[in-house]
C-alpha positions in Angstrom: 86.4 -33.7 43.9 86.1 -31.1 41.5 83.1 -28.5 40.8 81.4 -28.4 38.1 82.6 -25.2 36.6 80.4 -25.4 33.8 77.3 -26.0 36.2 78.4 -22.1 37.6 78.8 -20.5 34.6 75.3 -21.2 33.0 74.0 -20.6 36.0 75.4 -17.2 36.0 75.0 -16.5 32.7 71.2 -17.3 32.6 70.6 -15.6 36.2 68.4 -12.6 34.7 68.7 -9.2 36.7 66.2 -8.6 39.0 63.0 -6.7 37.4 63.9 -3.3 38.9 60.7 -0.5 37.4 62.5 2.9 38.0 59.9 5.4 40.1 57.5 7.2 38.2 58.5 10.2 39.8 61.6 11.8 38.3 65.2 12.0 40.0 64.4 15.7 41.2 61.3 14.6 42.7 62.5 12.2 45.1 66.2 13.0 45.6 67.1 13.7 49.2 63.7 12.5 50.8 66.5 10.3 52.8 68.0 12.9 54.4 67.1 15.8 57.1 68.3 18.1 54.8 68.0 22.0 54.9 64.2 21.4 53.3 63.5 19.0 56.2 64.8 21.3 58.8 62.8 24.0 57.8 60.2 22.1 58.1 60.6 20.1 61.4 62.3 22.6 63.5 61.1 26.1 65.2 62.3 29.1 64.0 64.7 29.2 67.1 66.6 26.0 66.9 67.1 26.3 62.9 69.0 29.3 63.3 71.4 28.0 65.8 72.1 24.7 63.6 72.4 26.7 60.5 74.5 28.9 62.5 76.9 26.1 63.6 76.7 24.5 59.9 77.8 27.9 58.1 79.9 29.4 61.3 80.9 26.6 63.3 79.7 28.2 66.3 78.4 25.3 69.3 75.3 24.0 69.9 74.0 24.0 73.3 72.1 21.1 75.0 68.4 22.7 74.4 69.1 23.3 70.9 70.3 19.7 70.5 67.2 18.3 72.3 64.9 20.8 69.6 67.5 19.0 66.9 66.8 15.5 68.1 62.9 16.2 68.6 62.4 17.4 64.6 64.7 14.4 63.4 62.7 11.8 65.5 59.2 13.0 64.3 60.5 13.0 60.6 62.3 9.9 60.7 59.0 8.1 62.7 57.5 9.0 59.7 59.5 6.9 57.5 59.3 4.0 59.9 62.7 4.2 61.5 63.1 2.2 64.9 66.6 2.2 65.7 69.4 5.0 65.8 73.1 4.7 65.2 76.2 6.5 65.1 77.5 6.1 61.3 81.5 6.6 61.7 84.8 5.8 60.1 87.4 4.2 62.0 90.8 3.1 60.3 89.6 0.3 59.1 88.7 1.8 55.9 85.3 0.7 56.2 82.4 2.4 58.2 81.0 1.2 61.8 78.0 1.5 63.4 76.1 0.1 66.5 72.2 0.0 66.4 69.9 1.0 69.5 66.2 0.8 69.3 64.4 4.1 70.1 62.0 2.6 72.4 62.3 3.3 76.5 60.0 2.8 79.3 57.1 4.7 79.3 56.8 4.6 83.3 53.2 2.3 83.0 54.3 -0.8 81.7 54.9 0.1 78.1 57.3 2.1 75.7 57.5 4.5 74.2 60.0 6.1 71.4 62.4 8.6 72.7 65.2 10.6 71.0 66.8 13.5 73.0 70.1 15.7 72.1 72.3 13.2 74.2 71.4 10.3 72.0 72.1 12.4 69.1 75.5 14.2 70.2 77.2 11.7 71.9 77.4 7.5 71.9 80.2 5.2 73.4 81.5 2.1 71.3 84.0 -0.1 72.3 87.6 2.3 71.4 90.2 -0.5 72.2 88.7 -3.3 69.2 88.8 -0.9 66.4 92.8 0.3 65.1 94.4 2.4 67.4 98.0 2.3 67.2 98.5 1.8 70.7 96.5 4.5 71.4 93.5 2.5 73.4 94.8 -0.8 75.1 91.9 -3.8 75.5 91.3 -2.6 79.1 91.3 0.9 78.0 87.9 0.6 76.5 86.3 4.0 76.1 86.0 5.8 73.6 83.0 8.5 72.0 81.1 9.1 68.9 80.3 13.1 68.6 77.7 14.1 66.2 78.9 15.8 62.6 76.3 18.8 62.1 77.9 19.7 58.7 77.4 16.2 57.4 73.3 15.6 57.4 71.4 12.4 58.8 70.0 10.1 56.9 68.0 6.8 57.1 68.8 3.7 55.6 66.4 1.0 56.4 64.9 1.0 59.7 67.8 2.7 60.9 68.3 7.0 61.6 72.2 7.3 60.7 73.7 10.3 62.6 77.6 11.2 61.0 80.2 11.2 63.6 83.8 11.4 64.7 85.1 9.3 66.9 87.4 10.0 69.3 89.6 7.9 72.4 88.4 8.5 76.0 92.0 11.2 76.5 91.0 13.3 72.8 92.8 11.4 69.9 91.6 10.9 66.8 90.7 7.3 66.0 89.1 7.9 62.9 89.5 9.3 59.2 86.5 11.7 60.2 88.1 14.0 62.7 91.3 15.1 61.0 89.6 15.5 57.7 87.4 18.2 59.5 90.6 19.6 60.9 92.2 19.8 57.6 89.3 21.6 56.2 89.3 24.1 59.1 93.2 24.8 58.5 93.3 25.5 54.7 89.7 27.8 55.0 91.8 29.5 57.6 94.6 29.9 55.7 93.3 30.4 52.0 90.5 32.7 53.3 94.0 35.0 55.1 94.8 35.1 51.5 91.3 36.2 50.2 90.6 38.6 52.2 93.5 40.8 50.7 92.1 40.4 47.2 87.7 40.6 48.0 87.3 41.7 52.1 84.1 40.1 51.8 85.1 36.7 51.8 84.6 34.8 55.1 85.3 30.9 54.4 86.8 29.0 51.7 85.1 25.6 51.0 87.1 22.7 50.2 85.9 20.8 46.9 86.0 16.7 46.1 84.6 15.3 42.9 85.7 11.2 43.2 85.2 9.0 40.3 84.9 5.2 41.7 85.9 2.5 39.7 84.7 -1.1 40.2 84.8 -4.4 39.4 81.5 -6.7 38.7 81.8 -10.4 38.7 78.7 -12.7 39.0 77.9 -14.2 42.7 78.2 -18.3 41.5 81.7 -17.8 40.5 82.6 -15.2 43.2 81.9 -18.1 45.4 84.2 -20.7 44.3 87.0 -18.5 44.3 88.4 -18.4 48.1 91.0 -15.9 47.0 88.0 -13.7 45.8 86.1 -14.1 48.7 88.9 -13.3 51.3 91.1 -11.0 49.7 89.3 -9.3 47.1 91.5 -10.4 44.6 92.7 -13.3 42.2 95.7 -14.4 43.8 96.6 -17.3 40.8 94.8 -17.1 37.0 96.2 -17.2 33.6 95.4 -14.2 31.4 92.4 -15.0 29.4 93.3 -15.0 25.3 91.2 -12.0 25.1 90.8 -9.3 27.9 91.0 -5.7 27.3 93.9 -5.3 24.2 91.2 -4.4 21.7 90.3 -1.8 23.4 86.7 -2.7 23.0 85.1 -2.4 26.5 85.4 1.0 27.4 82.7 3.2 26.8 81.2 0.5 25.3 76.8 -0.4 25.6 76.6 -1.5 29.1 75.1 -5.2 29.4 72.0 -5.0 30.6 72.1 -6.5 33.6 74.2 -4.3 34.6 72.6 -1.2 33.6 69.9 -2.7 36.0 72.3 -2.8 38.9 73.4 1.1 37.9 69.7 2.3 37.7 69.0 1.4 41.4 72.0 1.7 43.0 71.4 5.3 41.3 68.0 5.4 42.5 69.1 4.3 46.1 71.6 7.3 46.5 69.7 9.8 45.0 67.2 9.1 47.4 69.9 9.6 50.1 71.2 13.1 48.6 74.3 11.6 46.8 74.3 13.4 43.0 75.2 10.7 41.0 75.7 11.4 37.6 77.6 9.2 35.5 77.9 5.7 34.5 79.7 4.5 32.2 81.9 0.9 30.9 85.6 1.5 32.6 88.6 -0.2 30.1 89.4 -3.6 31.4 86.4 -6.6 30.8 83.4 -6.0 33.8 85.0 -2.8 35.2 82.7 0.3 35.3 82.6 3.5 36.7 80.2 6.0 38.7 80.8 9.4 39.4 78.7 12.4 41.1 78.4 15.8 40.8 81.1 17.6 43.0 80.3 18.7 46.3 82.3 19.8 49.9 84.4 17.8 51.3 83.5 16.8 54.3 80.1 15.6 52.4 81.3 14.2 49.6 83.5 11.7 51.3 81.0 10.5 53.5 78.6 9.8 50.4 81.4 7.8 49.0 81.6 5.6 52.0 77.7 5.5 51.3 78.0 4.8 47.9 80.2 1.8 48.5 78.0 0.2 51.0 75.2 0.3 48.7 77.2 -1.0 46.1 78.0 -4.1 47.9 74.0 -4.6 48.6 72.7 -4.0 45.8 74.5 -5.9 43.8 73.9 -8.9 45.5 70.4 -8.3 44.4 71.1 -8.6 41.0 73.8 -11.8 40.9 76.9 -9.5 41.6 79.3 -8.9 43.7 81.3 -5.8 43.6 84.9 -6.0 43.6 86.5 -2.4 45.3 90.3 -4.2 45.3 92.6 -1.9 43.4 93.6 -4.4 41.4 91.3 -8.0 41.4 92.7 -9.6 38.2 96.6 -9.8 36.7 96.7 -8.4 33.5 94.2 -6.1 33.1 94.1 -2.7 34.3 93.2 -1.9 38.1 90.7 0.4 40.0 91.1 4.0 41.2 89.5 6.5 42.5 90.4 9.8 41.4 89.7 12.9 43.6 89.2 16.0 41.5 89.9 18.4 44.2 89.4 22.4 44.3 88.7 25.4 46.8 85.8 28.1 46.3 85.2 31.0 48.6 81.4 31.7 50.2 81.2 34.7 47.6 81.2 31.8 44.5 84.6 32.2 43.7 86.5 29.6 42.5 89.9 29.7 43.1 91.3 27.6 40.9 89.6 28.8 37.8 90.9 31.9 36.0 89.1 34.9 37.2 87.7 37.7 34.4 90.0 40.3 34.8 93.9 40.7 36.0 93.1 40.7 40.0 90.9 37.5 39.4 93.6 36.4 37.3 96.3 37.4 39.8 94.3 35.3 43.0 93.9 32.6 40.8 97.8 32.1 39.7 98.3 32.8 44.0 96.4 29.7 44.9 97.2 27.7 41.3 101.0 28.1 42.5 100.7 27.6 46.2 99.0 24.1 45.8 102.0 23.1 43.5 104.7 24.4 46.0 102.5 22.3 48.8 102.8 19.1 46.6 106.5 20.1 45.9 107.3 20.0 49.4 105.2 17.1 50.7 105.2 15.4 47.9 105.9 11.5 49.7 103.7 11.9 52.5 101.1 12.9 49.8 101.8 9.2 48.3 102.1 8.0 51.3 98.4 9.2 52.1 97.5 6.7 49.3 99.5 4.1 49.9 98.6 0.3 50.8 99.1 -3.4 50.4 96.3 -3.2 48.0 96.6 0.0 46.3 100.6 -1.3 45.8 99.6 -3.8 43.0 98.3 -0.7 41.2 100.9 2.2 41.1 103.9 2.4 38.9 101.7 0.2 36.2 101.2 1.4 32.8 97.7 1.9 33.8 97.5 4.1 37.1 100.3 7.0 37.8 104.0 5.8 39.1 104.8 5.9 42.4 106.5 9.2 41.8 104.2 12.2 42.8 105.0 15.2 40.1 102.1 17.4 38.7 101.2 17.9 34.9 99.9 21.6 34.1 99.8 21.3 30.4 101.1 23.5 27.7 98.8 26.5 28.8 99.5 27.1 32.2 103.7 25.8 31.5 104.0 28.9 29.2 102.1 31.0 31.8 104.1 30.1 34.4 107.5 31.1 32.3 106.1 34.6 30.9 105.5 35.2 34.7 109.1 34.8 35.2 110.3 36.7 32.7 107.7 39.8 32.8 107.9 42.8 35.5 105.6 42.3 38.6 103.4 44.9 37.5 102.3 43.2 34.5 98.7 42.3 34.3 97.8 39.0 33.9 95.5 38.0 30.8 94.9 34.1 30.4 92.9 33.1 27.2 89.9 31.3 27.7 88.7 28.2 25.9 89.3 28.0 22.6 86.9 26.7 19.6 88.1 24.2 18.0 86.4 22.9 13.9 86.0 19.3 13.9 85.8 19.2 9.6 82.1 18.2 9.8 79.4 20.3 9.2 77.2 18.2 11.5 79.0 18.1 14.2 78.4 21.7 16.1 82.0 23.8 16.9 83.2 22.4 20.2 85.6 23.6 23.0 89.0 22.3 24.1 90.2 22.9 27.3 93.7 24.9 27.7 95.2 21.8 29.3 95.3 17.8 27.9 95.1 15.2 30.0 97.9 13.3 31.2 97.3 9.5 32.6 100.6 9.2 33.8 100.8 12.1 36.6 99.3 11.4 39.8 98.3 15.2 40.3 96.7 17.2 37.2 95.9 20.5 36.5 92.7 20.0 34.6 91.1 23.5 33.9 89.6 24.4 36.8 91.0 21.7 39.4 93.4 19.7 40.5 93.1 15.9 40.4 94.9 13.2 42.5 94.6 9.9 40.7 96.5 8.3 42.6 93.5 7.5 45.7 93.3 3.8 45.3 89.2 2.1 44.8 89.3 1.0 48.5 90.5 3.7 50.1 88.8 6.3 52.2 89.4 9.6 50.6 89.3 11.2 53.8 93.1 10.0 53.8 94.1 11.7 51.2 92.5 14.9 51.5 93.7 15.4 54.9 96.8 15.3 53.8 96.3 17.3 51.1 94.2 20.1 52.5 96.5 20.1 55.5 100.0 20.4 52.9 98.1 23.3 51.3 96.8 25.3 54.1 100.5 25.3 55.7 101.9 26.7 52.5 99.4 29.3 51.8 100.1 29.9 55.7 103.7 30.5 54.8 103.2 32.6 51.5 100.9 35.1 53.3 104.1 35.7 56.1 106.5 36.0 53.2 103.6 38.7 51.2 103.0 40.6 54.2 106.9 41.4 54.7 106.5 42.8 50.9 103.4 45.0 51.6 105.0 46.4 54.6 107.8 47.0 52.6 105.2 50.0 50.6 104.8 47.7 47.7 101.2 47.4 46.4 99.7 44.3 46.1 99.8 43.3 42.9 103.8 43.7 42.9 104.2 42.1 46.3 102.2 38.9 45.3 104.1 38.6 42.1 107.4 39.3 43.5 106.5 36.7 46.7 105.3 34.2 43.9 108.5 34.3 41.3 111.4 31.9 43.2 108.2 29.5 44.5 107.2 29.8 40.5 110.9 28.8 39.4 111.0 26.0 41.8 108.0 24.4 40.8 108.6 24.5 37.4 112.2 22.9 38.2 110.7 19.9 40.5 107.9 19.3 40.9 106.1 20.1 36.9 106.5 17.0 34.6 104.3 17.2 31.5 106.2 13.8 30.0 105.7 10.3 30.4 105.8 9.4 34.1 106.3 5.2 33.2 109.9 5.7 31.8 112.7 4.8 33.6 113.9 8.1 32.4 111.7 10.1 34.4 112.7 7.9 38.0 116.3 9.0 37.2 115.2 12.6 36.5 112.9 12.3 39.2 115.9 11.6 41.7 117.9 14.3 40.4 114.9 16.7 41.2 114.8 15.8 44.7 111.2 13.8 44.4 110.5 10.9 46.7 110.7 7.4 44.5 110.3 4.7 46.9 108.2 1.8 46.1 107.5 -0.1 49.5 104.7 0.5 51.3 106.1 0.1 54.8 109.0 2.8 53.6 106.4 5.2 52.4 104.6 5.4 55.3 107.5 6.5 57.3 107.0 9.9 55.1 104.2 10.8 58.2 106.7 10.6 60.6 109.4 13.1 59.3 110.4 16.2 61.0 108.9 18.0 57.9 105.5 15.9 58.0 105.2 16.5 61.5 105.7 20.1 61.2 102.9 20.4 58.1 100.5 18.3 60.8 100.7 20.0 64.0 101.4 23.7 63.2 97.9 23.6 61.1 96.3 21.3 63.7 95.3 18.5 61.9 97.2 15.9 64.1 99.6 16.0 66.7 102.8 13.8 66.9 101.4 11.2 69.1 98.3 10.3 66.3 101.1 10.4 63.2 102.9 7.8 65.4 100.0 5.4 66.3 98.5 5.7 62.9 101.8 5.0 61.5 101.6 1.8 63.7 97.8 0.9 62.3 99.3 1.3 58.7 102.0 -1.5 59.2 99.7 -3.8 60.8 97.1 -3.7 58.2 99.5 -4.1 55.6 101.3 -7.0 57.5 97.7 -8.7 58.0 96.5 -8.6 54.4 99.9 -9.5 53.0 99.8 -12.6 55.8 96.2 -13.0 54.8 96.8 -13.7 51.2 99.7 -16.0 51.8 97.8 -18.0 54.2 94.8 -18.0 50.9 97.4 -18.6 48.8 99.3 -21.5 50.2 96.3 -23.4 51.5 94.7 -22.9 48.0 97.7 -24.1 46.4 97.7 -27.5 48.6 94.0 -28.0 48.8 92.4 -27.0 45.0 95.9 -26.8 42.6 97.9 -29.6 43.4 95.2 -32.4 44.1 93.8 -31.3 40.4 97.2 -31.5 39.1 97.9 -34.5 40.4 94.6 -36.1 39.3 95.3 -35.5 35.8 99.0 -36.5 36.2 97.4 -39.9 37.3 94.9 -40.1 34.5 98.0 -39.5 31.7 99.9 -42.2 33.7 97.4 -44.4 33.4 97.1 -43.7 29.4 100.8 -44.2 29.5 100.4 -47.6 30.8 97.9 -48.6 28.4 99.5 -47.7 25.8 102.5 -49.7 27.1 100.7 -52.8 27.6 98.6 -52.9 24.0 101.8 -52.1 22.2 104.6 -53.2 24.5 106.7 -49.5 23.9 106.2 -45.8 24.6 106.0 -45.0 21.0 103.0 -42.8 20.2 103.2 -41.7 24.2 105.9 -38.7 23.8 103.3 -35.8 24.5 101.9 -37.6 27.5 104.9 -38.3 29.0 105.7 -35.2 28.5 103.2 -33.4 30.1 104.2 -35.6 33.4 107.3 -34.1 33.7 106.0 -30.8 33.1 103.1 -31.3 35.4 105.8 -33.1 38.1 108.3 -30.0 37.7 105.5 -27.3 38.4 103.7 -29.3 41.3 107.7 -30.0 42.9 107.9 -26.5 42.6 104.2 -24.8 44.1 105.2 -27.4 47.1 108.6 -25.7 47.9 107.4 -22.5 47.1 104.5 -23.2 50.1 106.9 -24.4 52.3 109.5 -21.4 51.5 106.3 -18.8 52.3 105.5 -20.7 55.4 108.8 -20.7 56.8 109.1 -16.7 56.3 105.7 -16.0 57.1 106.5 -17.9 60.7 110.2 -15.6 61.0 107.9 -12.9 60.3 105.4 -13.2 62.8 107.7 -13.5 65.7 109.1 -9.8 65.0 107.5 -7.3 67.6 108.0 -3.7 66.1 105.3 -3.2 63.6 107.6 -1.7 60.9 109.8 -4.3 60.7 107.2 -6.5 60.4 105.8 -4.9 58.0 109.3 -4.9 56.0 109.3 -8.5 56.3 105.5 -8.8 55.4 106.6 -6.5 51.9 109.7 -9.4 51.2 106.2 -12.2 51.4 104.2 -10.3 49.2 107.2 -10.5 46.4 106.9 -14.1 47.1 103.0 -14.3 46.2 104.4 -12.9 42.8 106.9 -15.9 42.3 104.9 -18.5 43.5 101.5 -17.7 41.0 103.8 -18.2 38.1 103.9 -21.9 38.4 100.5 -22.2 39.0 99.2 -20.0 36.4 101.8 -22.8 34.0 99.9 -25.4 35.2 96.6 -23.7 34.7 97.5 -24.0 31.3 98.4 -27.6 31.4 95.8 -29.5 33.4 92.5 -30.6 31.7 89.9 -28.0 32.1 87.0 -30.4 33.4 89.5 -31.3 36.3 90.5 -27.5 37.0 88.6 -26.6 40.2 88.0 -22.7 39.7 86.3 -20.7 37.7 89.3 -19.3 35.2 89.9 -15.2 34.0 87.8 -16.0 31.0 84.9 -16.9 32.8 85.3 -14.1 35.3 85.3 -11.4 33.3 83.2 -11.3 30.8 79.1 -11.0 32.2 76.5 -11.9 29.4 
């Protein structure tokens, strides 16, 4: 029987927000009072044990079990304070999701009763189950074990009743098992590497800080309809829909007022992380119907990935208190544009300096075009795994649209920093560098004050853009863990700037100073960049994949192929001459990435088929039944088929499409069973790929027949009805 799709959609349209009455207090008042921030560990630990945790935050130097315990004793009285009664071990295994595992802080008291303990053990170290989280191989079922270790650079916070203590997580023999550990890694190698390159320029520098501003895009649809779409509800997505007559080609919904029930969800889901330290800062309407976007103020690393993984678990529960659900699927309906998440990524020394930004005088200038030029060779060089870092079944349906960058990783400079890379070229090494600053710009009204434009444009179409004073990867797909990309990234960068600092320190032994032997090291890495890797054009073009070919840059569009980027000699030298992973994690992750994609490609076939044979074709076939019975009517009160041309028509029509979804189902079965018999994960994984173009073919008839059938006998809520909130 069919639902009553109407019955959903009032509901969901008359479902008011939740009253949600923002705090009196204002934002700076409360934010962080979730966290054992620096404040709170002033103020809950002794003089002794604050120095050594500051000292291992700021120096990495190790913590020893008495200052742990003196840790753990100023966390548990603060977080008794706020009611907590469990603890857990908040990590990030490669599922791209977070885990944890509560325990309840009480323990025998030695009389009869309890009594709330928390030591340094329970906050350094706990022991999940290694072998049912992805492994690659790495931990087999009986081969259980596997550790949590405490993250002192990422602070704890409480959610709930619960203390949440950041952590990597590591197999019982030392391999990383999460996205956690080789993030940490990565950061470790390029501060390493870019502060070797500092040091020459300002002796005082001592770290170099890794920065990440992400920009998460989402999806709202409201809860009723959510649940009577099993597609939705499984995948994440709309695997069959016709295009509404109106979605996002009037260009109407971006930046648009936000509906008010919405604006409800943003204000406490802001609320929520500032109270958990997370800057949040904008909100606004995103360009496709019901798609929005948040962003924070940029932070480390390290930090600011794990308040994304934050940020999207709150999502997910608060929205549910206002009649959402939040859709994090890179692309959740056909036709309209998709969700990223772009990571605006930079580096800054502990002195303030920023090293992507033009500095105020010819040696600032000089460090800046150093690091501005080593990031590009890095990205030159490693430019598929870098797209392989972002790659996925999901994030697949996204890339190479003419809404999200091609699956072609080339940078885009703009005009500015194109011409300063040529004069470099041309000019003698000695030549100071001067780069103009922002330039005014008179808009032709007298009301509006003078404003400043930026020396580069924006360009939608690269997946890695130079925008003034960082670089930023658009590419990262809504779902995804960051930490993925910026491992990579991080890790491609340190080993260049590792390389470029051999190559200066031949020219400075040489006698040259250092001006000339930086300039004369950076001229043939300059001319290559600007020869491969720059494209300032139109990155959709066909024009561009050609040129992109000539130029050397990767251009392959299956997932399963890109992932075999990790794996190359080059990749594997990048990963284990700066430590991030050794050849042995490439490997098993490399395994975990074709299983995932093989189970949610075999996953939404299953959805698919089964929604085809259980909701399409019974509603087809009901309507078919009520036109033959019109037909026959009609036949009987006026003995011919005169005056019955549409109808019968639309029984053929309906016949055709429904003869066709069938086949189609049996056609996916059939290859989903060859595929499933393969052993070797890649291939696999290549078959899974060949499947997934079959989801393609087989919507297409039922999208027609979407069109066809009566809407009362339709049995799910349709794109027109999805995605547009009241």
């Amino acid at each position: 029987m069919s639902i009553d799709r109407s019955e959903l959609v009032k509901e969901s349209f008359e479902k008011k927000a939740l009253e949600f009455k923002a705090p009196e207090a204002r934002p700076s008042e409360y934010f962080g009072e979730l966290v054992f921030d620096r404040a709170k560990m002033h103020k809950y630990l002794d003089p002794a044990t604050l120095d050594a945790l500051l000292k291992c935050i700021d120096k990495g130097e190790a913590l020893d079990r008495k200052t742990a315990d003196g840790v753990a004793e100023g966390i548990k009285t603060w977080a008794l304070e706020h009611g907590v009664t469990h603890v857990t071990h908040w990590f990030q295994p490669l599922t791209e999701g977070t885990a944890e595992k509560h325990d309840s802080l009480i323990d025998y008291d030695g009389h009869g009763g309890v009594i709330e303990t928390f030591d340094g053990k329970m906050l350094a170290q706990q022991e999940p189950d290694a072998s049912s989280f992805p492994s690659g191989g790495i931990r087999a079922t009986f081969e259980a074990r596997g550790y949590t270790a405490w993250d002192p650079t990422s602070p704890v916070f409480i959610q709930g009743d619960t203390l949440c203590i950041p952590t990597v997580f590591i197999s019982y023999t030392g391999e990383a098992l999460d996205y956690k550990t080789p993030l940490k890694k990565a950061l470790k190698a390029v501060s390493d590497a870019a502060t070797s390159v500092c040091k020459l320029f300002d002796p005082a520098v001592t770290k170099v800080y890794s920065y990440l501003g992400w920009e998460q895009e989402y999806f709202l649809v409201d809860e009723s309809l959510y649940s009577a779409r099993p597609d939705l509800m499984i995948t994440g997505r709309t695997l069959m829909g016709h295009n509404s007559s109106k979605n996002q080609q009037l260009d109407d919904h971006y930046f648009a007022a936000i509906p008010a029930r919405v604006a409800a969800f943003m204000r406490e889901l802001e609320m929520e992380g500032h109270r958990l330290g997370i800057p949040i800062k904008t909100r606004h309407n995103e360009v496709a119907p019901n798609q929005f976007e948040l962003a924070p103020i940029y932070g480390e690393t390290n930090l600011a990935n794990d308040q994304n993984q934050l940020v999207m678990n709150l999502m997910k529960i608060i929205a549910r208190e206002h009649g959402f659900v939040v859709l994090l699927h890179e692309k959740p309906f056909d036709g309209v544009n998709g969700s990223g998440k772009h990571n605006n990524w930079s580096l800054g020394t502990d002195t303030g300096r920023q090293l992507l930004a033009p500095g105020k005088d010819p040696s600032g200038n000089l460090l800046f075009v150093t690091f501005f030029v080593n990031v590009l060779a890095a990205v030159q060089k490693h430019n598929a795994v870098l797209k392989a870092s972002i790659a996925s079944a999901t994030n697949a349906h996204r890339l190479g649209a003419n809404e999200a960058p091609p699956a072609i990783v080339s940078a885009f400079l703009g005009k500015t920093m194109t011409d300063v890379l040529h004069k470099l070229l041309e000019l003698p090494s000695d030549t100071p560098i001067e780069i103009a600053g922002k330039k005014g710009q008179k808009v032709g009204l007298v009301e509006i004050p003078e404003i400043f434009v930026d020396n580069t444009d924006r360009n939608r179409t690269s997946p890695f853009a130079f925008t003034g004073n960082r670089f930023e990867f658009r590419a990262v797909g809504s779902a995804a863990n960051c930490a993925g990309a910026m491992t990579t990234l991080n890790a491609a960068v340190a080993e260049q700037l590792t390389i470029f600092k051999a190559a200066l320190d031949k020219e400075l032994a040489a006698g040259k100073a250092l001006n000339v032997a930086v300039m004369d090291t950076l001229k043939p890495i300059i001319a290559s960049v600007l020869d491969v890797v720059c494209f300032d054009g139109n990155g959709y073009t066909e024009e561009w994949k050609q040129e992109a070919i000539r130029r050397g840059l990767d251009v392959e569009t299956s997932v399963p192929e890109m992932f075999k980027a990790f794996t190359t000699p080059q990749s594997v030298r990048m990963f284990t001459s700066t430590g991030v992973y050794t050849e042995k994690e490439l490997l098993a992750r490399n395994e975990v990435k074709w299983e995932m994609y093989t189970k949610k490609v075999q996953i939404e076939s299953r959805v698919m088929v089964r929604m085809a044979l259980n909701h399409v074709i019974p509603a087809a076939l009901e309507y078919k039944s009520k036109l033959l019975r019109e037909i026959a009517a009609s036949q009987e009160v006026f003995g011919s088929l005169d005056g019955c041309s549409t109808e019968v028509e639309l029984v053929k029509k309906i016949s055709t499409l429904v003869n066709d979804i069938y086949a189609q189902c049996d056609e996916m079965v059939e290859a989903r069973k060859t595929a499933n018999h393969i052993v070797d994960e890649y291939e696999k994984a290549v078959a899974y790929h060949g499947i997934a173009d079959m989801l393609f073919k087989l919507r297409r008839p039922i999208d027609k027949l979407e069109e066809v059938v009566d809407n009362k006998l339709w049995p799910l809520p349709k794109y027109r009805e999805l995605l547009f909130i009241s």
